[in-house]
C-alpha positions as CSV (number, residue, x, y, z in Angstrom):
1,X,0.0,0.0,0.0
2,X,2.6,2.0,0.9
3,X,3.8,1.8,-2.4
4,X,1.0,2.6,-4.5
5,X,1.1,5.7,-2.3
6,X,4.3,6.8,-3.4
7,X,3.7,6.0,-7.0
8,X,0.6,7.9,-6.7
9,X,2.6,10.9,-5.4
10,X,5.5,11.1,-7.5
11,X,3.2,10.6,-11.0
12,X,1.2,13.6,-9.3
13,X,4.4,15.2,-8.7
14,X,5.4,14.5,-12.7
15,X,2.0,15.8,-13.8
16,X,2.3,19.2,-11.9
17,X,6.1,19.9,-13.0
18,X,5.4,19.4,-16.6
19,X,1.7,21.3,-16.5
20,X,3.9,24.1,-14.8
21,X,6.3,23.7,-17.9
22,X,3.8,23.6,-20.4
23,X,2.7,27.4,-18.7
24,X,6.0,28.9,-19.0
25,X,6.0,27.7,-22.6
26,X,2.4,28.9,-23.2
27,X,3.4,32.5,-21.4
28,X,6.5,32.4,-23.4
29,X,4.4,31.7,-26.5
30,X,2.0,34.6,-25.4
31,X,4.8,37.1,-25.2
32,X,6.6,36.5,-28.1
33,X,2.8,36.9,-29.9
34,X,2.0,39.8,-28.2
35,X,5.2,41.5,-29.4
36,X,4.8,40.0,-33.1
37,X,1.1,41.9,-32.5
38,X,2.2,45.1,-31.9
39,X,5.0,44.8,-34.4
40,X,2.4,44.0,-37.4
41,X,0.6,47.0,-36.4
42,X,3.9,49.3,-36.4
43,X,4.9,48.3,-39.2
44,X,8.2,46.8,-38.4
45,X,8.5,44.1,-40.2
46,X,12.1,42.7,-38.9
47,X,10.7,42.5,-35.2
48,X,7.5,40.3,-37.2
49,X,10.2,38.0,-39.2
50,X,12.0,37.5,-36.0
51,X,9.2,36.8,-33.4
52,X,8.0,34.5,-36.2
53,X,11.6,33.1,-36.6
54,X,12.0,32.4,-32.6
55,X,8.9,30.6,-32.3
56,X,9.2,28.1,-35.1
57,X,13.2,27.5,-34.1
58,X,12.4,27.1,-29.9
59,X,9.5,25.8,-29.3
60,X,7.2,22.3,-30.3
61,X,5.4,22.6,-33.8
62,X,1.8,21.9,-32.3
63,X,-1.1,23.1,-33.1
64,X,-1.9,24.4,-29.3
65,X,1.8,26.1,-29.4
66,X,0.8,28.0,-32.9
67,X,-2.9,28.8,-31.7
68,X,-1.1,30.3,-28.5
69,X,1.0,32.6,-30.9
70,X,-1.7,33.7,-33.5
71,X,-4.7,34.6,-30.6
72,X,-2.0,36.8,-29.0
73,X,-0.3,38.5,-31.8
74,X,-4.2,39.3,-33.2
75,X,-5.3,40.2,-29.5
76,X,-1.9,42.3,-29.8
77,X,-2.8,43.7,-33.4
78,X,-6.5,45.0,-32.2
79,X,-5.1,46.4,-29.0
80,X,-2.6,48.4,-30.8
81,X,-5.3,49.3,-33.2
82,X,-7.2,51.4,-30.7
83,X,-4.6,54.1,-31.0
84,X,-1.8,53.5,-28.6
85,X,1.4,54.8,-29.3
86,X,4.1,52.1,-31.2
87,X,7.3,51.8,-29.7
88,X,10.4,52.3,-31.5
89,X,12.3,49.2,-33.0
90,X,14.9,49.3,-30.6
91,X,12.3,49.0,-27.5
92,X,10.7,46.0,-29.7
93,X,13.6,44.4,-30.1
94,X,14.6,44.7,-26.5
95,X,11.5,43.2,-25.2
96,X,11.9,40.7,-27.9
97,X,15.1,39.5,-26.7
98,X,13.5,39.1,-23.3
99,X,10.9,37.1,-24.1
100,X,13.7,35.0,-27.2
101,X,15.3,34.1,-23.5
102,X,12.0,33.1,-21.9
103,X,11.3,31.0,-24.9
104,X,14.5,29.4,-24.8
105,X,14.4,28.8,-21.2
106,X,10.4,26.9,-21.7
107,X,11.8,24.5,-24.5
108,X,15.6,23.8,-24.1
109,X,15.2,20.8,-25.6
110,X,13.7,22.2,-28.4
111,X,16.6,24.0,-29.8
C-alpha cells in the first residue's frame, strides 16, 4: 500500500512539473505573440520575421503552441489598433530578446 502511495505521489508530482512547464511555454508563446502583434501593427517588419523566426526554431510545432502565438499576436494587433502609441524598433527588439530568452528557457530541448 505504501507503495502505491508513493507511486501515486511522484506521478502527481510528474504531472504538476510538466503542467507548470507547459505554462511557462504557453506565457512564453503569449509574449513572443504579443510583441509580433504590436510589431504588425507598427509596421516593423524585422521585429514580425524575427518573433516569427523564434517561435518556429524554440519551441514544439503543435497546433496548441501556434494557436497560442496567433490569438495573442491578433489580441496584440487590435489592441494596438485602438490608437496607442508604437514603440520604437529598438524597445521592440529589447522586449523581444526578453521574451527570445523566456522562450528558450520553456523549450531547451527544443533548440
Amino acid at each position: 500500500m505504501k507503495l502505491a502511495a508513493s507511486i501515486l505521489m511522484l506521478t502527481l508530482a510528474g504531472l504538476s512539473t510538466a503542467s507548470l512547464a507547459a505554462d511557462a511555454g504557453s506565457a512564453a508563446i503569449a509574449a513572443v505573440g504579443q510583441i509580433n502583434g504590436i510589431a504588425l501593427a507598427c509596421q516593423q517588419p524585422a521585429i514580425v520575421s524575427r518573433a516569427r523566426n523564434a517561435v518556429q526554431t524554440s519551441a514544439p510545432k503543435t497546433r496548441a503552441n501556434g494557436e497560442a502565438f496567433e490569438a495573442a499576436t491578433n489580441a496584440a494587433y487590435l489592441e494596438q489598433g485602438k490608437g496607442a502609441p508604437c514603440p520604437d524598433a529598438a524597445t521592440l527588439a529589447g522586449r523581444l530578446g526578453d521574451a527570445e530568452k523566456q522562450l528558450q528557457d520553456a523549450f531547451p530541448t527544443s533548440r
